[in-house]
FILUMGU-327292 format. One record per residue: y, x, z of N, C-alpha, C in turn; residue in three letters. Coordinates in steps of 0.001 Angstrom, whole numbers, plus 500000, padded with zeros to 6 digits. Each point is the difference from the previous one (the first is absolute). Layout:
BEGIN
YXZYXZYXZala
...
This chain:
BEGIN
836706608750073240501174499346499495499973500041498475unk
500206499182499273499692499484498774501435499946499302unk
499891501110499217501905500128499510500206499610498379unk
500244498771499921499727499621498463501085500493498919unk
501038500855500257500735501006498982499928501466500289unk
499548500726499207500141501292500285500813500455500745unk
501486499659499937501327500622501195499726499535501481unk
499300499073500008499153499399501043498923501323500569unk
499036500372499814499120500828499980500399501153500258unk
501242500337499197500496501443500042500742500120501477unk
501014499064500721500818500186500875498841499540501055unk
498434499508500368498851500053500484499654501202500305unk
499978500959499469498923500904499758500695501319500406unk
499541500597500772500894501782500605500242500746498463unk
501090500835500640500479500264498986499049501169499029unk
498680500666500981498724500808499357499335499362500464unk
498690500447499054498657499686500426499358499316498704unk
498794500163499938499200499505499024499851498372500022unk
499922499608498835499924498528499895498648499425499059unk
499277499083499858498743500118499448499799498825498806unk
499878499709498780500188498878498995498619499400499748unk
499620498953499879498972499349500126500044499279498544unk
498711500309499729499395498267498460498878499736500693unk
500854498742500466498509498990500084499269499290499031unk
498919500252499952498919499309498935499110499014500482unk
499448499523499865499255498841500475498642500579500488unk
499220501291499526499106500806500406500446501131500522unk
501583500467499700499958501524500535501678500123500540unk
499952500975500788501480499964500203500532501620499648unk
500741499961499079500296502168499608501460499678501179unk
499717501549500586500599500988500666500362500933499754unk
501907500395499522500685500991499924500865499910501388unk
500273501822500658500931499877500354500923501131499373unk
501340499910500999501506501066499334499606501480500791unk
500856500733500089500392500960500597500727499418501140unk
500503500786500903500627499473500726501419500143499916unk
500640500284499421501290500094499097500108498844498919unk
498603499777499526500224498434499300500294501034498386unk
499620500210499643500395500589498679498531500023499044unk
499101500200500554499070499636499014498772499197500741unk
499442499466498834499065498861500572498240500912499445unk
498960500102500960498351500523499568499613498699500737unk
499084499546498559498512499362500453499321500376500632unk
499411499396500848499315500410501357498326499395499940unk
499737498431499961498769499732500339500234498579499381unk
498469499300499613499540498747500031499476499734500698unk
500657498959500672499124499000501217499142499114498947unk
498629499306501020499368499761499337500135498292500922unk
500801498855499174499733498931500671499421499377500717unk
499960499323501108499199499036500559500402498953500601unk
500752499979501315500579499063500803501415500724500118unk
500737499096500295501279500053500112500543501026501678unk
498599499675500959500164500999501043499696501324499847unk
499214499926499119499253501423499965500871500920498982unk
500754499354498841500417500363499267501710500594500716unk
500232498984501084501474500672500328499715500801501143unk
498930500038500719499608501132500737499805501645499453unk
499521499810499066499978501256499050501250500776499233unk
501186498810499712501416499898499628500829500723500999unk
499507499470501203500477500110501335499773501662500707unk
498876500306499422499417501325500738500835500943499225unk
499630499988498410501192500626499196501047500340500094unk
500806499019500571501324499989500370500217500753501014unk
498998499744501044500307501122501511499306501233500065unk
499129500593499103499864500826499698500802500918499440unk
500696499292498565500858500879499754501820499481500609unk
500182499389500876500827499894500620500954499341498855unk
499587498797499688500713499613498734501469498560500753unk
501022500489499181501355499323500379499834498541499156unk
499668499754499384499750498957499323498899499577498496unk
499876498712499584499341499355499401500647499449499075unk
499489500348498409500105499501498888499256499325499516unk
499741498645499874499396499676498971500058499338498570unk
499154500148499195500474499752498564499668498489499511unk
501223499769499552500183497879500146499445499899498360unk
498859498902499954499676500489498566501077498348499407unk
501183500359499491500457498714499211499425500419498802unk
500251498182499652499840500101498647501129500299499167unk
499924499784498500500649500964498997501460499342500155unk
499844498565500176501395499643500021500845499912501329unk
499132500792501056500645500703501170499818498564501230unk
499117498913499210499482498765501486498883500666500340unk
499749499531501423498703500438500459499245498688500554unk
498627500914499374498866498824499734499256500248501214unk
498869500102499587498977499722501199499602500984500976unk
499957501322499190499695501729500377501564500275500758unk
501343499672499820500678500323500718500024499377501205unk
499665498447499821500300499543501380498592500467500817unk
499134500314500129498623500412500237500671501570500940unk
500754500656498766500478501253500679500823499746501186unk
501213498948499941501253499883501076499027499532501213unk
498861499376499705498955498929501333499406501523500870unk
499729500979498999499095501483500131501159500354501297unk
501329500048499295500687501065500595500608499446501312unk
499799498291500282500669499238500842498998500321501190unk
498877499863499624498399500254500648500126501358500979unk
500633501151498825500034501439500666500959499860500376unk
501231499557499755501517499867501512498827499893501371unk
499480498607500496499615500252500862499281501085500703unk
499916500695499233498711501310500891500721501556500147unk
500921499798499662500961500845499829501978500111499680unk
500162501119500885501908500380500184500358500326498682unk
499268500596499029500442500722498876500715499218499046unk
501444500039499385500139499246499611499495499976498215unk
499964498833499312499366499880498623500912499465499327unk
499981500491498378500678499241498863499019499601499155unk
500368499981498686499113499398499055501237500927498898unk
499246500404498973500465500243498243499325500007499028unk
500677499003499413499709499558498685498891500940498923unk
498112499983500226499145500486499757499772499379498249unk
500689499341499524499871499508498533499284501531499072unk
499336500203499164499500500901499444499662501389500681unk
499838499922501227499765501547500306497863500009499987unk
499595498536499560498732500897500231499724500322498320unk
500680499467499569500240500159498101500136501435500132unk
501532500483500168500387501268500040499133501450500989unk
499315499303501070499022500711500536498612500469499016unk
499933498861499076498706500048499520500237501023498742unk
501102499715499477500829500700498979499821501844500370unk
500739500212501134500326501209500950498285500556499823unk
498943499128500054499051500680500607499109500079498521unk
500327499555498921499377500244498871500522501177499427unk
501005500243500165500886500985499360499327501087500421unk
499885500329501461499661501163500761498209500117499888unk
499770498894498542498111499934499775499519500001501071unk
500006498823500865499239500265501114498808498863499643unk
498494500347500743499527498952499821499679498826500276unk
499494498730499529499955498996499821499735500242501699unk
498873500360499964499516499229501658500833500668501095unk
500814501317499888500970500738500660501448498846499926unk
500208499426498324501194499268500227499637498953501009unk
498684499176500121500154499235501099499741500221501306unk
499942501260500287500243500207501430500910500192500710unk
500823500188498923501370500521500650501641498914499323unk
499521499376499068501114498815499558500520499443500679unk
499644499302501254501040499644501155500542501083500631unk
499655500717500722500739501110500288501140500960498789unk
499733499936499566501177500664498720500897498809499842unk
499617498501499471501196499247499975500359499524501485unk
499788500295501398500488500133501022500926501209500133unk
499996501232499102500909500944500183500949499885498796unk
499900499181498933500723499553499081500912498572500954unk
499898499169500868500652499120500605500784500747501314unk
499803501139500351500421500931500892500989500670500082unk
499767500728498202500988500716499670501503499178499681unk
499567499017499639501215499250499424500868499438500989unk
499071499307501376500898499994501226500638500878500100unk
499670501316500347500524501366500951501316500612498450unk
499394499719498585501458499669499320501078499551500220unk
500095498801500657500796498901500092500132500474501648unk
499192500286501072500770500272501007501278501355500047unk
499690500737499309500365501150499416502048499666499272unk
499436499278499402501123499585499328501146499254501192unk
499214499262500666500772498940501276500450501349501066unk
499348500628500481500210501064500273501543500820500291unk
């Protein structure tokens, strides 16, 4: 189920349990999930693109592995808040994964988190080839945290 406002998502989703935030990239997809209290968001993993089956099968295992209540993913608008080509690409992603799955999904507003990820990960001197292993996954827990903010707040 595909919940296009956060208060949507929130009155979806049990009232515990871990929830998991997604950046899709066109080669990679980063994986954070919460606690199950929803209070903080850890980077978890980079998927490594391919097909759209293989890729939500792996989404999919994640989720039932760690027994996950729902799906975030990060809507990349642009600056003046229309969405271009990468968002609608994402809503087609997430319309794709409704079918294969009960869990329900939102979308939040991913505008600068792989900026601020990249930012986050210079600071902490990490290196070049370390920052790109892990840049989707960190701005997947930078699009995570800010949901489970805002569910927090609705709350």
């Amino acid at each position: 189920m595909i919940c296009p406002a956060m208060e949507d998502f929130a009155r979806a989703i049990p009232a515990v349990g871990a929830i998991a935030g997604l950046d899709l990239g066109t080669k990679t997809i980063g994986v954070a999930v919460s606690d199950g209290l929803r209070q903080v968001s850890s980077p978890l993993k980079t998927i490594k693109r391919l097909k759209f089956t293989l890729d939500a099968t792996a989404l999919l295992a994640i989720a039932a592995e760690r027994n996950l209540a729902g799906l975030v993913l990060g809507l990349p608008l642009n600056m003046d808040g229309s969405e271009g080509p990468r968002a609608q690409s994402t809503r087609a992603f997430a319309r794709n994964l409704e079918r294969m799955t009960p869990l329900p999904i939102s979308f939040w507003d991913e505008r600068l988190s792989t900026v601020a990820a990249e930012r986050a990960l210079l600071e902490g001197d990490t290196s070049r080839r370390r920052r790109a292993e892990v840049i989707d996954q960190v701005a997947a827990g930078l699009i995570l945290q800010g949901a489970l903010d805002r569910l927090r707040y609705l709350g």
